[in-house]
N, C-alpha and C positions, 0 to 999 in steps of 0.2 A: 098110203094112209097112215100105215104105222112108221113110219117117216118124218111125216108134217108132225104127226104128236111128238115125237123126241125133238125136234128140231124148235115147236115151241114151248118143249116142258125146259130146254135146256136154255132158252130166251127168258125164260119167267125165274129161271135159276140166277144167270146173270144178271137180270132187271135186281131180285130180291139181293144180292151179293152187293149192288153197288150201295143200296135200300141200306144196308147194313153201314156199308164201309163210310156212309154221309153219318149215321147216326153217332157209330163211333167216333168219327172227327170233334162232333158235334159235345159229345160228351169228353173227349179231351179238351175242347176248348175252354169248356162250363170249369170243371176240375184246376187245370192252367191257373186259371182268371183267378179261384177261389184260391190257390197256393199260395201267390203273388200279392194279393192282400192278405191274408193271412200271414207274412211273411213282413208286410209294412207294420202289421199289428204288433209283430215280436218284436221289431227293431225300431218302431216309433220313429219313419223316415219323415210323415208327415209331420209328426209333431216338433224333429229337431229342424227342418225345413222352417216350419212357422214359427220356431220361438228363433231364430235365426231372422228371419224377415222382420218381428217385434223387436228388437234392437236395433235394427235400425231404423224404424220408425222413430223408436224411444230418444235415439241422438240426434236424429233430422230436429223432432219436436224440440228436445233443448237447445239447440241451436236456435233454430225459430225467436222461441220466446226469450231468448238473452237480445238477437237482433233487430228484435222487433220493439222492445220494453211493453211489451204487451204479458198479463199471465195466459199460460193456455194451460189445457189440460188434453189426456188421452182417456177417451170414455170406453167403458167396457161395459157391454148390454149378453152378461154371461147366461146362456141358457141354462133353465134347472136339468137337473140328471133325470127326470121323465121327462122332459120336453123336446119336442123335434122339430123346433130350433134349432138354428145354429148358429154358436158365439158372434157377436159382430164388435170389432171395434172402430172408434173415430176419432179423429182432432176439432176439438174446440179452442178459441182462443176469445178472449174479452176486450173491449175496446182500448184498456187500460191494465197496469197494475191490478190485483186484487188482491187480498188475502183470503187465506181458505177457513174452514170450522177447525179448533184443535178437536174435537170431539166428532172423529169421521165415522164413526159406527151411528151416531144421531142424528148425524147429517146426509147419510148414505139410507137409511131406513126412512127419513123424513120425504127423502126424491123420490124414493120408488114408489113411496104414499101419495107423492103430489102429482108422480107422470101419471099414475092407476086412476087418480081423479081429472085429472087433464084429459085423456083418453074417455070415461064414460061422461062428464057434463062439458068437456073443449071450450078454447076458451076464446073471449070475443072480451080482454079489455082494452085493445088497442081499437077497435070500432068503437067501444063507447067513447073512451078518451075523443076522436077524433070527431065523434056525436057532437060531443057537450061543449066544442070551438068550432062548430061549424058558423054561425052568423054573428053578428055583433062585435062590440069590442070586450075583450078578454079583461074580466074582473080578476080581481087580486088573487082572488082566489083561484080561477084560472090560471095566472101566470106560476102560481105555488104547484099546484098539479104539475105543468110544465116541466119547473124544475125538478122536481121528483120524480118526474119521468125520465129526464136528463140522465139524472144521477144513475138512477137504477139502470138506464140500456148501456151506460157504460161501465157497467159493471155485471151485463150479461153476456154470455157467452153464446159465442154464435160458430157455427161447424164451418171448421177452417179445412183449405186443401191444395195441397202444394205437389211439386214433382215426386219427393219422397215421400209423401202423407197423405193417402188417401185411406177414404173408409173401407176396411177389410170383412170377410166373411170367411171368418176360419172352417176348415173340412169338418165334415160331423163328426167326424171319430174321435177329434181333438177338443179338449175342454181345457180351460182357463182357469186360473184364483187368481186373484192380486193381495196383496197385502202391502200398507204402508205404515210409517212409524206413528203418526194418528191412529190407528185400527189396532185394536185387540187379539183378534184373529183374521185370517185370510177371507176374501168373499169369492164363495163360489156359485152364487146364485143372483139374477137380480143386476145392478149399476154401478160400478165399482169406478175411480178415480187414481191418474195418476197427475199430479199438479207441477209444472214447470214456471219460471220465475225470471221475471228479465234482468233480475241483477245477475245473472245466470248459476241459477242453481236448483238443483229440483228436491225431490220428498225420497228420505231413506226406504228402497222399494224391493222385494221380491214379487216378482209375477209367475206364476207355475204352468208351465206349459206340458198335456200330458196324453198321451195313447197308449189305450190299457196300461200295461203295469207300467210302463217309459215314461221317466219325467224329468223335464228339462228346466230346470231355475232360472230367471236372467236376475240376479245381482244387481242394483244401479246404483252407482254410486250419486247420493247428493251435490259434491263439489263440481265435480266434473261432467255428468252424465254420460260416463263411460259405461256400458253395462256388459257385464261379464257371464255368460251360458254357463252354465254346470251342471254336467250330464247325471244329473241325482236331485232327491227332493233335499232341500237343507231345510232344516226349523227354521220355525218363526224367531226374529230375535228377541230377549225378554229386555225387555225397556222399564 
């Protein structure tokens, strides 16, 4: 009898020892995992990864729009710093040439007014336009509509997507600013604009690419749409 007891105090020993040896794994593993990012955090792998991925983007796109003579733009939908979100960028391009606002701080505040409106009333003027020519023959006034509908769809911008250019969703840990020679100061909040031009040439730009204290600049040059990384934040330039 006092046998069986040793024999399964010494089973319930082993049982609780393995008990143990899973939990300890278990809490190496949690610890590991937490090092290893912890560790992207210092050295902002992610973030020199994705301002490295954003350059080329940035040169696909000018390319693009020099061979196409179409204007496009790369749109930045930057999450605010309480929001959990996460940055997204895209390509747009317009059926045409266009030129942009010199005044990009009131033209950048003006869109994020007009999405925030578009988003709670949505908008139905292409139903009506397409309402008010549905029977009969098309009065003058009609065919003037027409044409200012003409006008104005080629001169909007529609989300473009190529082998190099697709819409991105940066890692949450990485947050964005852009800044270009129209703009004041950098935008980190909100829908920020980088503009490309079929005579080929784009808009004097820093984009700030950043995880925790690590931050990575891409440089773009106007002429060329070369853009250059640099492992630091530089100043805005004063213009």
């Amino acid at each position: 009898m006092r046998h069986t007891a040793a024999l399964h105090a010494r089973r319930s020993q082993r049982g609780l020892t393995l008990i143990e040896i899973c939990i300890a794994l278990l809490i190496v593993a949690v610890l590991f995992s937490a090092v290893v990012s912890g560790v992207g955090a210092v050295t902002g792998t992610k973030a020199k990864a994705s301002a490295a991925e954003l350059a080329g983007v940035i040169r696909s796109l000018y390319d693009t729009a020099a061979l196409s003579g179409k204007t496009c733009r790369l749109v930045f939908e930057i999450a605010g710093p309480k929001s959990e979100e996460r940055t997204r960028y895209h390509a747009e391009c317009a059926e045409s040439g266009v030129t942009t606002s010199r005044d990009r701080d009131t033209a950048i505040r003006d869109e994020n007014q007009a999405r925030d409106d578009e988003r709670r009333q949505g908008r139905d003027s292409r139903h009506n336009f397409n309402q008010s020519n549905s029977g009969g023959a098309p009065s003058l006034q009609d065919l003037m509509d027409q044409e200012q509908h003409r006008v104005e769809q080629s001169a909007k911008f529609a989300s473009y997507t190529g082998e190099e250019v697709a819409a991105r969703e940066l890692p949450g840990s990485v947050s964005v600013s852009v800044w270009t020679r129209q703009q004041k100061t950098a935008v980190d909040q909100g829908v920020a604009y980088l503009y490309f031009f079929p005579q080929g040439y784009t808009e004097k730009a820093q984009v700030y690419v950043r995880q925790g204290d690590n931050v990575w600049t891409l440089v773009v040059s106007p002429l060329t749409g070369k853009v250059n990384v640099v492992a630091e934040e530089l100043e805005v330039p004063r213009s």
